[in-house]
N, C-alpha and C positions, 0 to 999 in steps of 0.2 A: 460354674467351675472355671479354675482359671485357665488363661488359653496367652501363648506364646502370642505377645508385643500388647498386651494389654497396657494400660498405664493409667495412674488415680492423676487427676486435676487437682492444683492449687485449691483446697476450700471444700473438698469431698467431705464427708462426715463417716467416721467408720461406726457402723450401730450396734456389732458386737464383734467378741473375737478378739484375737490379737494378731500382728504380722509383722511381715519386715517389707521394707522398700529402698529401691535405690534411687536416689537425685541421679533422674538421664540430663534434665536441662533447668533452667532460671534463666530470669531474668526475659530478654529480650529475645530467648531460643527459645522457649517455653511458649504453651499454648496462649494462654493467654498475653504474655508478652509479644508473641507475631501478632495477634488479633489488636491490640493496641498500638503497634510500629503501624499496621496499616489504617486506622483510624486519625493517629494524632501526624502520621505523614515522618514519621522518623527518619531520619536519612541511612540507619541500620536495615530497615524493613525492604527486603528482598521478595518479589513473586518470581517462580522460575515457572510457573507453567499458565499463568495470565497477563498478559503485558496491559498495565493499567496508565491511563491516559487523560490527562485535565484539559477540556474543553469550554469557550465559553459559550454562552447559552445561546440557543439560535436567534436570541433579539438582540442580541448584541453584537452575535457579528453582521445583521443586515445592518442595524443601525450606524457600526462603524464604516462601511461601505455608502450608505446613502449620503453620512456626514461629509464625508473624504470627495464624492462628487458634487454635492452643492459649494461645498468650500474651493473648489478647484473655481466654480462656475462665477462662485460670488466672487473672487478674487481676478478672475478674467472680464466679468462685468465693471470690475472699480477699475482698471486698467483699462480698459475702454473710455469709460466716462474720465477717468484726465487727461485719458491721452487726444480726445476728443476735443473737449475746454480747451487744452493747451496750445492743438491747435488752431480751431475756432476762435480762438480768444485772442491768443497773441500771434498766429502767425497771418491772420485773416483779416480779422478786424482793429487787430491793433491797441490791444486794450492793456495798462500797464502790469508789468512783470509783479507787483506786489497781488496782484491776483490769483495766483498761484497758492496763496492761502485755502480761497475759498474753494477754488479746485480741487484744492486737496483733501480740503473736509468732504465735497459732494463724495468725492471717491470714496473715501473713510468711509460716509454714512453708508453710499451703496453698498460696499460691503459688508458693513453692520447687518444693514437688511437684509444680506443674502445669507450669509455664514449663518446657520441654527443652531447658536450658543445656548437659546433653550431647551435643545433638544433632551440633552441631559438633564436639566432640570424636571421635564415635564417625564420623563420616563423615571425619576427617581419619586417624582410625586404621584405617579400611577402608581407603581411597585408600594411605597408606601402606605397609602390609601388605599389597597386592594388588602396588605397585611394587615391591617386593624381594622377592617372589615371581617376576614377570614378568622382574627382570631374570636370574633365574638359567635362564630359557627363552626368551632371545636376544631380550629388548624393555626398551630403554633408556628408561624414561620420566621424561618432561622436566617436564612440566606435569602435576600429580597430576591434574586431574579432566580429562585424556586417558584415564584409566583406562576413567572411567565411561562418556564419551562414546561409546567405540569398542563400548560394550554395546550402545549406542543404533543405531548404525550400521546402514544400509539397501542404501548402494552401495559398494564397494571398485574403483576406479578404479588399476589395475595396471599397472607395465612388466611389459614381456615378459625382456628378458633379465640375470642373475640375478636375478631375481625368481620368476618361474615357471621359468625355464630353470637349469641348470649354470653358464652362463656358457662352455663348452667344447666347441670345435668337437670331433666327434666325428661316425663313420662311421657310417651307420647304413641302408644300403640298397649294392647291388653287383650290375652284370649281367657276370657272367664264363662264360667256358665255356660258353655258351649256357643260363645259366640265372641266374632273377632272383630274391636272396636279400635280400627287400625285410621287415626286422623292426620289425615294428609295437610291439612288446613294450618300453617303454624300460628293462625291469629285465635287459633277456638284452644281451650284448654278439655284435657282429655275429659277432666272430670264432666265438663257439660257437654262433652261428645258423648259421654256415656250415658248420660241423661239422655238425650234426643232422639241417641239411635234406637229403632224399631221399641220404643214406649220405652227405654234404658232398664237399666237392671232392678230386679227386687229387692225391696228395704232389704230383706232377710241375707241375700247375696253379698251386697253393700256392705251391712254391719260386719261377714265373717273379713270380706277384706280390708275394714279400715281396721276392723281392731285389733289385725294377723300385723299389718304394718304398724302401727301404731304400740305394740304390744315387742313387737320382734326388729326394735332398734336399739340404738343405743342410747345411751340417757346425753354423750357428750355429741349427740345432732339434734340438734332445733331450730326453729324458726324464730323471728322478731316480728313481730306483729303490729301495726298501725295501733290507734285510738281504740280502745275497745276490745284488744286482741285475747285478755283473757277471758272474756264472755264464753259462755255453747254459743257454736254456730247453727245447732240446731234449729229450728220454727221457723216458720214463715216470715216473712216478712222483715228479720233481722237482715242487714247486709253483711258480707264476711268480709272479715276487716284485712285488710292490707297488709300483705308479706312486706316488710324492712326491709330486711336481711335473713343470714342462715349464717350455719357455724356446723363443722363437722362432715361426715362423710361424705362429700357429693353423692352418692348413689342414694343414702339413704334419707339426704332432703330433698331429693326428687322423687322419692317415696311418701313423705310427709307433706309434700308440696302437695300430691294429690288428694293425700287424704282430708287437708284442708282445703283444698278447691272443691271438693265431696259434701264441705257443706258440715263438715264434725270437725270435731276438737280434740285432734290426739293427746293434745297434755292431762283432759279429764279423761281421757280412755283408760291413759297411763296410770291417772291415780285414781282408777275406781275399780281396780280389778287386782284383785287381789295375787298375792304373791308377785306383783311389778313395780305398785305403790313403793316409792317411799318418804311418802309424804303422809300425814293424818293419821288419823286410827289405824290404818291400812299400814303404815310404816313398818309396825311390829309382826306383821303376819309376811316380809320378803321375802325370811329364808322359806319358807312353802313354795318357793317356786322353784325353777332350776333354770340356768343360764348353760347352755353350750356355744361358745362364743366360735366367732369367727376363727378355722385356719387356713394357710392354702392345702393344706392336704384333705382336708371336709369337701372343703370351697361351697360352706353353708354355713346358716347361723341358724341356732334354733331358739325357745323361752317357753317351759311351759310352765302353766299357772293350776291351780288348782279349783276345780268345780265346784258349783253349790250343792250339787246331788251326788259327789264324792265321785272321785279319780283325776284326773287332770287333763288338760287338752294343748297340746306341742303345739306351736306355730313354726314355722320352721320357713328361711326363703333361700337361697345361693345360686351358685352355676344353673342352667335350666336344662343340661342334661344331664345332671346327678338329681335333681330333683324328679325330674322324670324318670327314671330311670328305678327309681325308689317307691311308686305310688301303684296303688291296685285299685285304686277306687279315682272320682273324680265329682265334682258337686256340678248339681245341676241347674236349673233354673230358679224352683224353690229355697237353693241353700240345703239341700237335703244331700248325701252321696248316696252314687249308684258306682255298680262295678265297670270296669274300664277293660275294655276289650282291647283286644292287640292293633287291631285297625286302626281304633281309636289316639294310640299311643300312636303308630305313625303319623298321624293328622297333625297331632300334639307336635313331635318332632321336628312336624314341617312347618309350622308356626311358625316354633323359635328360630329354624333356618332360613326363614324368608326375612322372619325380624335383624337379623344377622345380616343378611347377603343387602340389606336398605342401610347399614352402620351402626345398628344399634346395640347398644348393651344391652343383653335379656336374663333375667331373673328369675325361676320359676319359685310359684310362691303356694305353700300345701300346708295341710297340716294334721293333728294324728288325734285322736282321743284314746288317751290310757288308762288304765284300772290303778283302782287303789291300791299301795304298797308297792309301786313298781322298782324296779332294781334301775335307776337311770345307769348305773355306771357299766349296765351288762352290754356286750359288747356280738354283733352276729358273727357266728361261724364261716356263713355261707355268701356276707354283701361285704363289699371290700370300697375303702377311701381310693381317690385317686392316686395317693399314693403307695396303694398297697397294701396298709393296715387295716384291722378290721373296724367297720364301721357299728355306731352305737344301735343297740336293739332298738331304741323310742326313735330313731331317726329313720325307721323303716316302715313298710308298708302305709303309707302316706296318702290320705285323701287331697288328691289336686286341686287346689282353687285357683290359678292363675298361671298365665307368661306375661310377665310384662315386658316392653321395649322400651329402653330410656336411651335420651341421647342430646347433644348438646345442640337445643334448636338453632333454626338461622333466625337473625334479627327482621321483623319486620319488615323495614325500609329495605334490606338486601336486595331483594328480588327487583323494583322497579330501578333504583340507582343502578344496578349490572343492566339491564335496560337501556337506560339513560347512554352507560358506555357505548352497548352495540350501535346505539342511536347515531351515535358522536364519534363512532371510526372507530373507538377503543377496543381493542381485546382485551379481557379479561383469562389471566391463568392460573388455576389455584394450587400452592407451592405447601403441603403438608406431611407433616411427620406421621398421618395417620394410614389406617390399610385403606387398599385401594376401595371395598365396598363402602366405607365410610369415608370417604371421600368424594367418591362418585354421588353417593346419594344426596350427600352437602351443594357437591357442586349442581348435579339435576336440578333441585328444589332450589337452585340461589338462579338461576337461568344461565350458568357458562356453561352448560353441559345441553343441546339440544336434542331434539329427534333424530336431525340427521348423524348425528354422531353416533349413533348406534348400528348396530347391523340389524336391528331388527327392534323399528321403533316401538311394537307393540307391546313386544314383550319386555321382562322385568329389568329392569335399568338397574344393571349390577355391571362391575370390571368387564366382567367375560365376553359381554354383549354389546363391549365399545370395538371400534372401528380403527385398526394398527397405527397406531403412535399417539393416540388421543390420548389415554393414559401410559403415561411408566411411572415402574419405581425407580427409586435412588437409583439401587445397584443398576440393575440395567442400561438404567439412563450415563451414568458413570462410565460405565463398559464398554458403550458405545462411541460418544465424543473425546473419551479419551484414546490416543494411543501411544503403544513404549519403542521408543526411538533405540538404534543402534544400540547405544551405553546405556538403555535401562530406564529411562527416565521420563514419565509420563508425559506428553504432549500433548494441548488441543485440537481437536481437526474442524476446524470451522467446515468444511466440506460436510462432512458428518451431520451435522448440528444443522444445518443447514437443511439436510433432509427434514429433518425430524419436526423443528421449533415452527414450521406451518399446520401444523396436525394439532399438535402438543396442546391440551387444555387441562390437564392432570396432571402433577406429579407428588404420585401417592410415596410414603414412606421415605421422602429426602431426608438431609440432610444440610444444616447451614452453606455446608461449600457451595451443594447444589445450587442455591442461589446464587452465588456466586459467580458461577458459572452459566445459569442462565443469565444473569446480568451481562454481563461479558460477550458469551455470543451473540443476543439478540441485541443489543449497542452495535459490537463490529461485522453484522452481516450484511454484506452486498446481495443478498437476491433478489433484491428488486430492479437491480442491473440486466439480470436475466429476462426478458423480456420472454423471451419463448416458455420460457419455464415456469412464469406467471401466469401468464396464460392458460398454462396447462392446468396449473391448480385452481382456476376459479371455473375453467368450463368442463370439469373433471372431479373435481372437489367442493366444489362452492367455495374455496379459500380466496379473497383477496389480498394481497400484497401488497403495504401501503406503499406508494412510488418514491419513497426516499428511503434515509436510514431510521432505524426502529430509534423510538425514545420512551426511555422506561424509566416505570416507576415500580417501586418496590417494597413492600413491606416488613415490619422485623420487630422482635421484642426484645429478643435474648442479645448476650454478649458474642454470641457467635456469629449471629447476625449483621453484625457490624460491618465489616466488611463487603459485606451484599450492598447496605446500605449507603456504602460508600462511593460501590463500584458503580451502581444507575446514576442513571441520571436528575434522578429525583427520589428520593430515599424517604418513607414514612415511618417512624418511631412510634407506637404505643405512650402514650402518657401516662398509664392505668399500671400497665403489664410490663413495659419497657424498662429494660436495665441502663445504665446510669450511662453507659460508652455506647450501646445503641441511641441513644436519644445525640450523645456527642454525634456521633457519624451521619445522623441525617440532615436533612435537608428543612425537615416540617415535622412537627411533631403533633399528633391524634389524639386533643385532650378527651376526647369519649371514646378511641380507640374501633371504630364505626366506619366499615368500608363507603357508609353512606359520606361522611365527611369527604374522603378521595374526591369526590365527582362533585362535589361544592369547591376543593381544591381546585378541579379543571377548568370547572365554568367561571369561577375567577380568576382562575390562568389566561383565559381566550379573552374576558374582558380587558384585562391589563395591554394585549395584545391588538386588541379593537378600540381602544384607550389613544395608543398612540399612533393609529394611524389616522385616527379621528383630526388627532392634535397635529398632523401632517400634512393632512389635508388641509384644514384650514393655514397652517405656516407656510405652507407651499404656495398657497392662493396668494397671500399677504405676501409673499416673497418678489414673485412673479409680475404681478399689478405694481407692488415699492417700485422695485428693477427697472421693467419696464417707463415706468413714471418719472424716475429719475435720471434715467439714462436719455429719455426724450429732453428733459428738461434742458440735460447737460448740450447734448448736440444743438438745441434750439437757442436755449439765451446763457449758455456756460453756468447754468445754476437751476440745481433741481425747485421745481415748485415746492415741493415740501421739504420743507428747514430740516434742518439736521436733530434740529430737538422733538420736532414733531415726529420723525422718523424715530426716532430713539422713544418717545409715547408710544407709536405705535407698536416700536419690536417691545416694548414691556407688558404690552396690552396683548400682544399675541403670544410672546414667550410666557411668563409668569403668570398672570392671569387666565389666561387659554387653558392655560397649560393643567392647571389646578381643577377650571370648569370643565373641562372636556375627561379629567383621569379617574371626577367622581362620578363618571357617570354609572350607575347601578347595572349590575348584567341579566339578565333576560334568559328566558330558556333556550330562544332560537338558536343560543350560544352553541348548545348541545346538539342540534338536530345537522351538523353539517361536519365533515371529516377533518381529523387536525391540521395544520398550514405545516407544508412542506418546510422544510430548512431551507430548502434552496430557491423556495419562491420567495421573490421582490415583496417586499412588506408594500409596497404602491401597486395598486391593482388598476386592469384597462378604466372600472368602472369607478375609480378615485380619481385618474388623469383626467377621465371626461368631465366631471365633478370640478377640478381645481384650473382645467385649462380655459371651462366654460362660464365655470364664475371671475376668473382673470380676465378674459375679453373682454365681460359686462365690466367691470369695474375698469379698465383701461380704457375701454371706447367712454364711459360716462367721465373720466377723467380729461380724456383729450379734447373731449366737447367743452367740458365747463374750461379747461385751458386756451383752446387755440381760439373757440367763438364765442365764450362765453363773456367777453366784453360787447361784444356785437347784438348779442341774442337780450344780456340783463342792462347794458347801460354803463358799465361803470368798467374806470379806467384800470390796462391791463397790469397787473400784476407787476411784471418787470418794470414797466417805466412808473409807479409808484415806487418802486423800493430801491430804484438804482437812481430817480433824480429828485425824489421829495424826500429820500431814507426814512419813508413809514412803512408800518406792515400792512400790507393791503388787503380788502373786502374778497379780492378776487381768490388770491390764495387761500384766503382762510376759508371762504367756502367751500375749493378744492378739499383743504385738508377736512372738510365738518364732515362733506359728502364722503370723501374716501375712508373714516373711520365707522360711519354709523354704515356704511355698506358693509366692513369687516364687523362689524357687532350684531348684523342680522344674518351674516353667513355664515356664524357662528352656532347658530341655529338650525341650518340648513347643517354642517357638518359632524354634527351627533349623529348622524345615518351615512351610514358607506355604501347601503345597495340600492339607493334611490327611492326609498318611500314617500310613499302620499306626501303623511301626515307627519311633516316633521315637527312639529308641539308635540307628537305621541310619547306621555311618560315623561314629560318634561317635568310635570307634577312634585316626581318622584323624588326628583334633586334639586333640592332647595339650594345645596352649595352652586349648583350652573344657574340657578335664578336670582340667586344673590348677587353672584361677580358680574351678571349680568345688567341688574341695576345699579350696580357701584360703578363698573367701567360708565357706563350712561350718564350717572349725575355727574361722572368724573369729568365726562367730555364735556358735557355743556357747564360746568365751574370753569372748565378751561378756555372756552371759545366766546366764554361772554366776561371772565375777570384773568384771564390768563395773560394777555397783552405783550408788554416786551419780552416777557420769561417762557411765552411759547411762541413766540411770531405770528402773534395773530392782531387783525383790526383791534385798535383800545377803544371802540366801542363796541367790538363783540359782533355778531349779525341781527336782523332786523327777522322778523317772524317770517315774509316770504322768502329770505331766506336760508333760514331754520326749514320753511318745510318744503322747498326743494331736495333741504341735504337729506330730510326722513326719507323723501320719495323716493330719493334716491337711492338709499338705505335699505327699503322694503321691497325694492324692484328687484333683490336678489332672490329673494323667495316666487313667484311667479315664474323665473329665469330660471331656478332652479326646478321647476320643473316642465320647463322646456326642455332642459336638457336632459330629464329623468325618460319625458315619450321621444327625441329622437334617437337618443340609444337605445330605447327599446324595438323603436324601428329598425336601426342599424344593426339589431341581433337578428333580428327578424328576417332582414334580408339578407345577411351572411348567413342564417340557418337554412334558408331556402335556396339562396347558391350553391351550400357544400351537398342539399338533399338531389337536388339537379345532378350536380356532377356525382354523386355514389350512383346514382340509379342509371348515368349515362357510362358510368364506367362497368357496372354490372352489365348492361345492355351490348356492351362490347366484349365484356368476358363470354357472357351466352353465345353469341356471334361467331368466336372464335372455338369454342368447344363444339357446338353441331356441325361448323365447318369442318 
């Protein structure tokens, strides 16, 4: 009926009738017009009750803060080293003013090597190598540092159906024969549950219900069928071929679905039984049957056909308390009927109610045998349709054969991938337009719904038995975070919301804004400011609060959805299901549509993230040792030992190539098993400084030795006074520079690990691109050191083999050193773990002290 402020959408379909309507709005006022201002960003498009806010992604703003103080630092270091030279050079030693060239370049170069110009580089070749990675595991991404972000991610804000679910009505519960084959398993199909359970049901049983379904559908629902699909699936030993596809009612190819998992063939069912056929011989004999077709006022369908031993037999299935409600009899184990006692019928009743209160759609499925000549079109006096009219004689007193429960299972992989999230800090919350018991039972069976969220974990996991605020509907939920200000006008109350969205794991029966609005406030909530308040809900609740602000991700198919998708921070599109302006508004688009894809998203998100600080580490080490190297150089003889071109090898060797080797490095599950990184935590962690300040030292102390003694220790004359009174490149330098690279090209090795492991070769295997660039930079360096000459400043006869395999040794001493430094940090935890245990237990020991005092 209609109801004051209703209104049709642009693209409604009117199916009968005729009307009138008034244009309230177009264009850019109109529903869909606001839904697309807020999508394509229109400078029209007005929110008066969400204030919506563009952020960039939390690897970008640490990366611009890290950038901004090494550059401050490289740029204070080259200012050092001329201002050094300058006076060391000319005010000290006296050495001519045309000098000042070369001072100039050390400075330059220092700074080269200090500013991480390939920072950008290497973060845009992670982001992209993670994207064409992800898309060949069904994530279409749109926005490269969506990659990163979805690492960061805290909440995953989910539809239910194809998202968690198939998408495909399907059977999955049956009270037949006096017995209830209710399969909780989504991997077993009912049919072979029914088989297994307690020796499964009689041929005789079997046959009334495939060929009551199989009999009592429509002709425009059917199945496609693999190789072989018009065969009987009847006999042994056949295999039953493969469902395609389907077409037609979902309820009633979730009907056929089972009848062909059953192991029969409802299209022979169809055409071998006379008055249904209309195919064959059998064509001519249809009208002998009678079709009472589906209405809502029945809310049943019936077909009956006619006997070989004369009268006919009704199939009949609909709603399952009108079918109930109609039956005096009920069949028993044999296939035979027996009378139905009242009790019985309560049993029955409770069936379909318990099948209900789990989500499912139930059906009850009966049927009648009639006498010859019967009047179908006679009508009872005394049983009435739901809506009042009176219902058909042959529709009544009904031998029961069934309740079935169908419903739209979850996908396989669900259950371990929402796992994987709890695993990995994530929440999971499921956002659906369905009732709350089909919803909850979605959510139980997918794993966002636990024990403790119940008030009473044993019993039946429906709405009523959840635990206040874990589920709401729309309205409610509505009702509450919104409130109407002075002039009328709805406001958000983050305070509100704020209660709630730590409970919250349900919300059954939303609405697109909903989303909207949870996107919204769980993006803008501060309670993790609350400290006391945190507290309260994890020793209270078992709730943790992640210690920053939430970052969400969100799900959406529809046009309304857009918006949502807009407002997260990481926005997921359906590929499958998805409308053409939802897939615009997001971020990454779901070519399988497969909540399992999300958590492939993350775990490629946190690589992209462990990516580059892989790639930090080692640029930081290489920065530190250059700097260092060259600023000695500068203070000692007004010129760095390594030339300005080999400094410039190296920043290529460490930007560009590093950069490439370290972003393809493949991600790992352990991705998963640790909590998302803060926003506000330093992308450089204590246990990467110890890492980059401990392989700096080696490589600095092995450089100041092959510098200051290494004329004394090898024999041969030092560096500077070859190049500043014969004007050759000298042995001594170039050794310098051989040892200082093949050390960064084996601590490159060492830097694929950021938490200190053994075995850093582990899974090196994997990635052939870091084992490539690996022996490219290698053959690169020795073409360089042995035919490189005046075009890199090195000796023009290259080095001699003892000295080739000092530079290895030198080279491979990183690794050894690198795990030196792996057991004295682990010492250094050890004993600040055993300090802070000291002082808690000396501070307890004082609070006791003072309370019996």
């Amino acid at each position: 009926s209609k109801r004051a402020g209703d209104v049709v959408l642009s693209g409604t379909t009117a199916v009968q009738g005729s009307g009138k309507m008034v244009v309230i709005a177009v264009g850019i006022h109109s529903v869909a017009g606001r839904i697309q201002a807020r999508v394509y960003d229109s400078s029209d498009h007005q929110d008066d009750t969400l204030g919506e806010t563009e952020e960039e992604s939390p690897l970008f703003v640490k990366l611009d803060l890290i950038a901004k103080q090494i550059g401050l630092i490289g740029t204070f270091c080259a200012v050092v080293a001329f201002a050094a030279s300058c006076i060391i050079g000319l005010a000290i030693e006296g050495e001519d003013v045309d000098n000042l060239i070369d001072y100039l370049i050390v400075a330059i170069t220092v700074l080269a090597v200090a500013v991480p110009e390939g920072l950008p580089l290497a973060v845009t070749l992670a982001l992209a190598f993670s994207s064409n990675k992800m898309m060949k595991e069904q994530n279409l991404v749109k926005h490269l540092d969506a990659c990163e972000t979805m690492g960061c991610a805290t909440t995953i804000c989910t539809d239910k159906t194809g998202t968690l679910t198939a998408n495909q009505m399907t059977a999955r519960a049956l009270y037949m024969a006096m017995k209830n084959y209710l399969c909780d398993d989504p991997s077993i199909h009912l049919a072979d549950f029914i088989k297994t359970m307690d020796g499964g049901a009689s041929p005789e049983v079997m046959d009334i219900l495939t060929t009551l379904l199989s009999v009592d559908t429509m002709d425009e629902t059917f199945l496609s069928l693999g190789e072989g699909g018009s065969n009987n699936n009847k006999g042994e030993g056949h295999p039953i071929p493969q469902i395609t596809g389907s077409s037609g009612n979902p309820t009633e190819v979730a009907l056929l679905t089972l009848v062909h998992q059953s192991g029969q063939n409802y299209e022979e069912i169809r055409n071998t039984t006379r008055g249904r056929s209309n195919v064959g011989e059998l064509a001519k004999h249809l009208g002998e049957g009678k079709q009472f077709q589906f209405s809502s006022a029945r809310k049943m369908m019936s077909w009956a056909v006619p006997l070989k031993g004369g009268g006919y037999r009704l199939y009949t299935k609909g709603a399952a308390e009108v079918i109930l409600g109609r039956c005096v009899q009920q069949m028993d184990s044999t296939g035979s009927s027996v009378e139905m006692e009242e009790q019985q019928l309560e049993t029955l009743n409770g069936i379909a109610e318990s099948y209900a209160r789990r989500g499912m759609r139930t059906l009850g499925l009966a049927y009648r045998d009639l006498p010859e000549g019967v009047d179908f079109e006679q009508v009872s006096p005394t049983i009435k349709n739901t809506d009042g009219t009176e219902a058909f004689e042959a529709e009544t007193e009904l031998v029961f054969v069934g309740v079935v429960g169908i419903e739209d299972p979850l996908r396989k992989e669900v259950p371990f991938a929402i796992e994987q999230c709890y695993e990995a800090g994530i929440d999971v919350r499921l956002v659906t337009g369905d009732s709350p018991n089909t919803a909850v039972s979605i959510a139980y069976q997918a794993g966002i719904l636990r024990g403790h969220h119940f008030t009473a974990p044993d019993d039946e996991k429906v709405a009523t038995n959840l635990k206040e605020n874990v589920l709401m509907e729309g309205k409610a939920f509505r009702s509450k975070v919104y409130k109407v200000d002075a002039n009328g006008q709805k406001e958000f109350d983050q305070a509100v919301f704020d209660n709630i969205w730590p409970h919250l794991r349900v919300l059954a029966r939303s609405s697109p804004d909903d989303k909207l609005t949870l996107a919204h406030g769980l993006n803008q909530s501060t309670l993790f400011t609350d400290k006391e308040r945190c507290q309260e809900l994890l020793t209270e609740h078992n709730i943790a609060i992640f210690p920053d602000r939430q970052v969400v991700a969100m799900t959406g198919d529809g046009t309304n959805d857009a918006p949502a998708l807009k407002r997260a921070d990481i926005g997921f599109a359906m590929g499958v299901a998805g409308t053409q302006i939802a897939k615009d508004a997001a971020d990454i688009i779901l070519l399988d549509d497969n909540f399992a894809s999300i958590v492939t998203a993350a775990k490629w998100g946190r690589n992209v993230y462990c990516s580059i600080q892989k790639f930090l580490q080692f640029q930081l080490t290489v920065n530190i040792a250059a700097v260092v190297t060259a600023l000695t150089g500068a203070f000692a003889y007004q010129k760095s030992p390594l030339a300005a071109i080999q400094l410039l090898w190296v920043n290529l060797l460490m930007d560009s190539l590093a950069s490439l080797a370290l972003a393809s490095e493949p991600p790992v599950d352990a991705l998963l098993k640790k909590p998302p990184v803060n926003r506000t935590e330093g992308m450089i962690t204590k246990r990467m400084w110890a890492n980059m300040l401990g392989q700096a030292a080696y490589q600095i102390v092995a450089v100041m030795t092959l510098l200051f003694k290494g004329p004394d220790i090898f024999g041969f004359e030092a560096g500077h006074i070859v190049e500043d009174e014969l004007d050759e490149n000298s042995v001594h330098y170039t050794l310098i520079f051989n040892a200082f690279v093949w050390m960064q090209l084996f601590n490159e090795v060492n830097c694929r690990n950021l938490k200190g492991e053994f075995n850093v070769f582990a899974g090196i295997e994997k990635n052939p691109i870091f084992m490539s660039i690996l022996v490219a930079t290698s053959v690169l360096q020795v073409l360089i050191v042995e035919f490189g000459s005046i075009a890199f400043h090195v000796a023009e006869d290259g080095l001699s083999g003892k000295y080739w395999a000092i530079s290895l040794a030198l080279g491979a001493g990183s690794l050894p050193v690198q795990q030196c430094i792996n057991l004295l940090y682990r010492i250094g935890q050890k004993v600040k773990f055993a300090r802070n245990e000291n002082k808690r237990k000396k501070n307890a020991s004082l609070t006791t002290r003072q309370t019996s005092s």
